[in-house]
N, C-alpha and C positions, 0 to 999 in steps of 0.2 A: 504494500500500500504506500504509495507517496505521501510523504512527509510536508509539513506545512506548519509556515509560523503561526505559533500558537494564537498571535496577539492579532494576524489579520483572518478578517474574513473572508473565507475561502469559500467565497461564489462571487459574482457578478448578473446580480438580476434573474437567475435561474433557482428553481430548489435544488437541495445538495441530495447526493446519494450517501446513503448511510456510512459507506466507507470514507466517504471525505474527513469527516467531525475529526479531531483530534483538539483532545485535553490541556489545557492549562492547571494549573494545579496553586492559585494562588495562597486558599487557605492552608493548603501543607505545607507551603514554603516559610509558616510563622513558625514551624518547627514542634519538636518529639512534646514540648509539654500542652499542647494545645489539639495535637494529632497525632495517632498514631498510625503507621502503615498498616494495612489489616488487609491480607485477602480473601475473599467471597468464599463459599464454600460452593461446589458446582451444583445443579438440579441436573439430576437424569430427565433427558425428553421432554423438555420443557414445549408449552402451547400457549400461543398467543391466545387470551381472555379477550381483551378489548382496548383498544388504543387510539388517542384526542388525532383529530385529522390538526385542532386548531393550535391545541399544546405541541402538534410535532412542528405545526410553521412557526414556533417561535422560535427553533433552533432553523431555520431554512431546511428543515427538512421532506423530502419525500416521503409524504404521509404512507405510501404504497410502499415501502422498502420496508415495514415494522415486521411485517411478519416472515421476512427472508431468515433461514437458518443464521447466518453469521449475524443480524440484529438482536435473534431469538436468545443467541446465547451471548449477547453481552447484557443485553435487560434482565437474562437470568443469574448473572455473574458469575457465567464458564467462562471468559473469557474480556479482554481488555481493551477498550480504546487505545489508539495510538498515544502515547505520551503522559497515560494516566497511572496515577498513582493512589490507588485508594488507599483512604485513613476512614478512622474513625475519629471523633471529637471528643473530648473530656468536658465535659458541665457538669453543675451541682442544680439545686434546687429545692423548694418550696411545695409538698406536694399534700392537697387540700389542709393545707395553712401550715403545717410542719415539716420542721428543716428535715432535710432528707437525708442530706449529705449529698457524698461524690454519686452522680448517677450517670451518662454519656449515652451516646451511642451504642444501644446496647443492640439493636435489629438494623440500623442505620449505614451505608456505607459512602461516603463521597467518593464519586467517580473522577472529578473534578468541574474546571467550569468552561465554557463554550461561547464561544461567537455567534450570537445573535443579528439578525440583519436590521433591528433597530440601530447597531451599533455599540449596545450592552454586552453583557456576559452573565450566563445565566449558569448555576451549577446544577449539576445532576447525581440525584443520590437513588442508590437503591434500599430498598425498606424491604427487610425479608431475605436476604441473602447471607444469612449464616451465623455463626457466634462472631463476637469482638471482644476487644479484652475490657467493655462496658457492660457483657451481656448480664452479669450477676447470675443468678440463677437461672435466666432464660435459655433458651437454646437458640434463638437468634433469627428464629423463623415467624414470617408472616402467614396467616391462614387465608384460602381465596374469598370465606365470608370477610370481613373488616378489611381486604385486598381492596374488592369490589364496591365495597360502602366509602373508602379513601378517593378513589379512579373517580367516582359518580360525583362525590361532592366537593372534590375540588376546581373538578370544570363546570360544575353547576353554579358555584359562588361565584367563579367567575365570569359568568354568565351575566348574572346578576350584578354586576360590576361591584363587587366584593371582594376588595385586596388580599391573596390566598397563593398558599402554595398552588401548583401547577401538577397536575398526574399527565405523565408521556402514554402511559401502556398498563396494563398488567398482565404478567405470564405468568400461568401455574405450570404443575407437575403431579404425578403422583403420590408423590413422600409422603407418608404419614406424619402430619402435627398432631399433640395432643394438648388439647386445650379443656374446657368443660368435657369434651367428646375427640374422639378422633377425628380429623381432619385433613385436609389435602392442602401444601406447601402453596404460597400465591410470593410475588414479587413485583411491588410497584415500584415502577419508575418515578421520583419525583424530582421537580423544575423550581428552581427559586433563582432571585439575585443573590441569596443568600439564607442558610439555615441557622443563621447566630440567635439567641436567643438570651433571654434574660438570664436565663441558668449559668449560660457563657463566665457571664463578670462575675454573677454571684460565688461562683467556683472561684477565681484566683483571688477576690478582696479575702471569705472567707478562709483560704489556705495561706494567707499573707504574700502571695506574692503580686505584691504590687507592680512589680516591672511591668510582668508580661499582662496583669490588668490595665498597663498604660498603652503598651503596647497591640493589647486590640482594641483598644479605643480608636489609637491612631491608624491602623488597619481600618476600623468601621465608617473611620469620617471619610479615610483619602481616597476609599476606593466605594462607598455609596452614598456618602453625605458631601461633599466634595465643598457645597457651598457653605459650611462652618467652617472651615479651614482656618480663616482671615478674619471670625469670631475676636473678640478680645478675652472671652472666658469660653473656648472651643467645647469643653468637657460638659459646661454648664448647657451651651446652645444644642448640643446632641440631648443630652438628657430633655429638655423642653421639646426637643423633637421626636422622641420615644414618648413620650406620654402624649401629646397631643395626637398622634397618629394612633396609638393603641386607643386614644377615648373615641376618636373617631371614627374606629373600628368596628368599637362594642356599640355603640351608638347604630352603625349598619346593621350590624345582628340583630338588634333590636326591632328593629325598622322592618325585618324580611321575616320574624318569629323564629330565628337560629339558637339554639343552645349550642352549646361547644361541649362541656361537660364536663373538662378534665383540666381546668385553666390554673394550671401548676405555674409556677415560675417557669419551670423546662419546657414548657409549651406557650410559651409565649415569644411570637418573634419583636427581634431588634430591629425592623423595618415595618411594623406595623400590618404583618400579614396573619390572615388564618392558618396557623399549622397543629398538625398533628390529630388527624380526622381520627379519633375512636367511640367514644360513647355519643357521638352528635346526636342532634335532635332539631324536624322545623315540629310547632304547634300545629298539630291541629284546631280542636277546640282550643277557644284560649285560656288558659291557667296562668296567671301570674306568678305564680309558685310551680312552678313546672319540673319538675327533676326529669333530666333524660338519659341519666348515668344509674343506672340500679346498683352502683358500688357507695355512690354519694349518699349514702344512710341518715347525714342530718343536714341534706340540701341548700352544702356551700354552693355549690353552682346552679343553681335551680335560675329559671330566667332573669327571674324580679333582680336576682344578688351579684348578676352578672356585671353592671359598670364599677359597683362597690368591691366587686373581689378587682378588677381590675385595675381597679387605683389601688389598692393595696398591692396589686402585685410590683405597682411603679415605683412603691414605698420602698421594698426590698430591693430593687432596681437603684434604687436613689440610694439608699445606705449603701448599696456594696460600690457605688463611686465615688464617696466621701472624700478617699486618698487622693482623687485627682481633683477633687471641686476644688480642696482646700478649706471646706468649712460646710459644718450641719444647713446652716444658714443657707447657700446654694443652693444647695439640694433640697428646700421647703420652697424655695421663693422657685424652682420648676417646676415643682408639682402641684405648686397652687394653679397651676392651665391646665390640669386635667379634667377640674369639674367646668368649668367654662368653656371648654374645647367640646367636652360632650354635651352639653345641652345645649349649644351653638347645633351642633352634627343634629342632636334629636330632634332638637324643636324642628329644623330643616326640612328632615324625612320626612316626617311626620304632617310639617305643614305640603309637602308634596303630595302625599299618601293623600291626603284627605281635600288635595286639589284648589286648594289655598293661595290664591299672587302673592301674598301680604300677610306679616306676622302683626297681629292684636292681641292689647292684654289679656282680651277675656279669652284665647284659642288655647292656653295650660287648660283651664277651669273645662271647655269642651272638649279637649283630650283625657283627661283625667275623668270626664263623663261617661265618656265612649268605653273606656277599660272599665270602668264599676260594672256596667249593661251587658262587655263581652264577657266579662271576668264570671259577671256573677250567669249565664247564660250556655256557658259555656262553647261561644261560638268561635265557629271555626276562622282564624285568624287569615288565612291566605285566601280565602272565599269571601271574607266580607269585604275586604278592601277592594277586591277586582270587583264585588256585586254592586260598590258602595257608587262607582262610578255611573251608573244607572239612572241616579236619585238626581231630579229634576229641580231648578233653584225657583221653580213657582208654582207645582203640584206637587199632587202625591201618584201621580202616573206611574211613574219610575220607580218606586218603592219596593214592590213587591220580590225582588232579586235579593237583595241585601234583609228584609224584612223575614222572611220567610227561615229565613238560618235561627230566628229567634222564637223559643219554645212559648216566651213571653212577651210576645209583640206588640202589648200597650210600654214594655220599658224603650224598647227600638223608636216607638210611636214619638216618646217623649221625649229622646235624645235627637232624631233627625228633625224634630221642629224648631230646635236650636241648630242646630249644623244648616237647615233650609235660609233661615230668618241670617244666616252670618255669611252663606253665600251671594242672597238677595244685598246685604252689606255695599259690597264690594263688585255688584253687577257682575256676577258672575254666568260666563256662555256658556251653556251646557256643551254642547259641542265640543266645542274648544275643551273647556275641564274635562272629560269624559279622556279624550287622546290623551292630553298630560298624563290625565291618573292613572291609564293601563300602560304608560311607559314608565312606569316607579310603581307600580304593585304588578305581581307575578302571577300568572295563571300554573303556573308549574313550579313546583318546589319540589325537592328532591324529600318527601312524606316516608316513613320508616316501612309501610306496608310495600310500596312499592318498589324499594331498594330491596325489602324481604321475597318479592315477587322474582327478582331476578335472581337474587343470590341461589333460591332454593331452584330454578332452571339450573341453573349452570352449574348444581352439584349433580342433579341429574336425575334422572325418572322416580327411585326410590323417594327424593327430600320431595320431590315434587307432590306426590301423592299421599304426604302429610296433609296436608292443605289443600283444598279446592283453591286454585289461584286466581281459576277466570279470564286466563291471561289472551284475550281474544287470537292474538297472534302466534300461539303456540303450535307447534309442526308436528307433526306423526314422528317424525324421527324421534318424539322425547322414548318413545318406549324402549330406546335403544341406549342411552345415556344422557351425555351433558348438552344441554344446549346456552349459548351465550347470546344469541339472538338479543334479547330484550334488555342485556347490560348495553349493548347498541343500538336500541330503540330509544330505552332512558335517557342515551345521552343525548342521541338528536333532538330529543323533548325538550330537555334540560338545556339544551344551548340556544333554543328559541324562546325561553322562559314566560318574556311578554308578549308574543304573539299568539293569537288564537288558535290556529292549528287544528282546525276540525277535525281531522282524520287521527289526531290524539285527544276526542274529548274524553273519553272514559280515566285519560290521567291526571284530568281535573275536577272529577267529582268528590265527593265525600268519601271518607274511607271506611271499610267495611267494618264490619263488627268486631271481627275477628285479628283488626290491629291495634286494639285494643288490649289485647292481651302481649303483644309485642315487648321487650323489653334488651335494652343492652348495656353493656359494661365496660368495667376498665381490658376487660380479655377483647373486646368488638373490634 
């Protein structure tokens, strides 16, 4: 294979063939106490599950090359990019509110990072390829359920224009995992500018070594924050940049009905993305207190607690910078822009969501109205917002879409005569409002029964006939094994999110009874 500078991109206005990529390796070059070389452990026979056409073009890649043998076995980590060196990484962390200690890279492998045709560099890690010397007790492997649940909802969020790590592919194999049950070995590819995470610092401030917590500081500004540079307190300006981008994050989750479920310090990125898809969760009905982690027994993360766990996780973020602030004082006077950062982001959404030109004092008091009626109702959160668009600003014509979700539709009755009388406000064109609000509320969210619809195809006939699935587009072949069909249906659903898509209404109906009974964990 010809060789090629790492640092140019190697195409010109063409997609690249898979064999072109070749590895830079910037985060291993910080050295042994930050990374360790670590090689994959091979999958026998590995099989392309399902792979982003949109996540491969952000490497210029030829979406059509994923599933060629020589692709198959470097996504499965039999074998090496040109020039790469995988490590694993060393972090500590926070994990549901107690120190953890040293925990890393325990399933994680950095491939290295890649020329992107924006002009960026984007690193590639595989999740699932074997022990590291982070794995602790684990054995180092991903399973293709929680494979498949990672693949779906990181091209979903980003769908949703939701800042998130990025899934290329995922390949499984035969291996036996064993988890709750036995299981079959899966391996995602995942896509980021970077996987540093709050864990990161909190590891070296905690171990006292300060150098090398100086040293990825200066690593995190020069190579993604670039415009602090010339900062006159650089350390302080990144910190106020780490918190205002995590509130604005939690703020979007907020916004689409996202739980995350496991918002550990170690899962929290240093660039303000979604990482680390395990026990997630969108709302159905909506519950303020929503837990969607069944490990989470005194629901820290439940939705309601989700901006508050995350300023506190900024807190622990801010303590372990001290050494470089220079004083407690810094480090208070950043984090005071976390709650103003997020209720700028919420109020926003929210004033989008409900199709709003213009923020007014009294639109908290009718926000805070609308959650009592859903809360107490238990209406479904991704359905009222796209039905909400309906409701007409000088009848009740329109009502009956969004009305009808409510079991007690004189509370619906009383809250859309304020939300009508505030539209009427401000001359509001229904028309016009209508387009807005279904470009900022979702017809498709990636719902737990549906991701459970696929996972159980694609283990194959047996998991399938647990369940009546329903799944309209199911092929006679299941009687024979695995099908991944509908992990590829999900996702062309899922990346058209706000558009209607007749020929997918049944994945935007209500969910059946029976995913009610649905539940996932820290193992998912």
């Amino acid at each position: 294979m010809a060789r090629m500078n790492a640092r140019q991109a190697p195409w010109s206005g063409n997609t690249l063939s898979w064999k072109q990529l070749e590895a830079g390796n910037d985060f291993a070059s910080l050295g042994s106490r930050f990374a360790v070389p670590t090689a994959s452990e091979p999958l026998a026979a590995p099989y392309l599950v399902a792979s982003s056409p949109a996540a491969a073009s952000l490497l210029g890649l030829d979406h059509g090359q994923l599933s060629d043998p020589d692709a198959l076995a470097i996504l499965a980590g039999n074998e090496r990019f040109a020039g790469s060196q995988p490590v694993a990484s060393v972090y500590s962390g926070h994990q549901f509110g107690v120190w953890a200690g040293q925990l890393g890279d325990g399933r994680a492998l950095l491939l290295g990072d890649f020329a992107s045709p924006d002009g960026g560099r984007l690193e590639l890690q595989l999740k699932g390829a074997g022990l590291t010397p982070f794995s602790r007790m684990g054995d180092g492997r991903a399973v293709l359920r929680s494979s498949i649940r990672e693949f779906l909802c990181s091209e979903a969020m980003a769908a949703l224009g939701i800042p998130t790590t990025r899934a290329l592919a995922v390949v499984g194999a035969d291996l036996p995992v064993f988890r709750e049950t036995v299981e079959t070995a899966a391996v995602v590819s995942r896509l980021a500018p970077s996987f540093l995470r709050f864990g990161h610092f909190e590891h070296f401030y905690r171990t006292g070594q300060h150098q090398e917590l100086r040293r990825l500081a200066d690593y995190l500004i020069a190579r993604f924050l670039p415009h602090l540079r010339d900062e006159p307190q650089p350390y302080q300006a990144m910190l106020v940049e780490v918190v205002c981008r995590t509130a604005r994050l939690v703020a979007h989750w907020q916004s689409v009905g996202f739980c995350h479920g496991v918002m550990n310090t170690d899962n929290m990125s240093m660039l303000g993305l979604t990482i680390d898809y395990g026990p997630f969760g969108f709302l159905d009905g909506f519950d303020a207190h929503h837990i969607c982690n069944h490990s989470d027994s005194g629901g820290r993360y439940s939705y309601a607690n989700q901006p508050a766990v995350a300023e506190w996780n900024c807190y622990c973020l801010a303590q372990s910078l001290v050494p470089l602030l220079g004083s407690v004082d810094e480090a208070k006077d950043a984090l005071q822009q976390f709650r103003p950062a997020f209720e700028d982001a919420f109020r926003a959404r929210f004033q989008a969501k409900l199709g709003l030109r213009e923020q007014r004092d009294a639109d908290d008091e009718l926000l805070d109205g609308l959650f009592g009626v859903l809360h107490q109702g238990r209406v479904d959160f991704t359905l009222f917002f796209r039905r909400l668009a309906e409701v007409r600003s000088n009848d009740s014509s329109g009502d009956s879409p969004a009305r009808d979700l409510f079991a007690d539709r004189e509370s619906f009755d009383a809250w859309v005569q304020r939300y009508r009388a505030r539209l009427m406000a401000e001359a509001s064109e229904d028309a016009s409002r209508r387009a807005a609000m279904n470009a900022v509320n979702p017809k498709y969210v990636l719902r737990n029964h549906l991701a459970e619809q696929a996972i159980r195809l694609a283990r194959g006939s047996d998991e399938r006939h647990r369940l009546q699935l329903g799944v309209a587009q199911a092929t006679e072949s299941l009687a024979s094994g695995q099908d991944f069909g509908e992990v590829t249906r999900l996702l062309r659903v899922l990346s058209k999110p706000f558009d209607e898509q007749p020929e997918f209404e049944q994945y935007a109906q209500l969910p059946p009874d029976w995913a009610s009974t649905l539940s996932v964990s820290c193992s998912s």
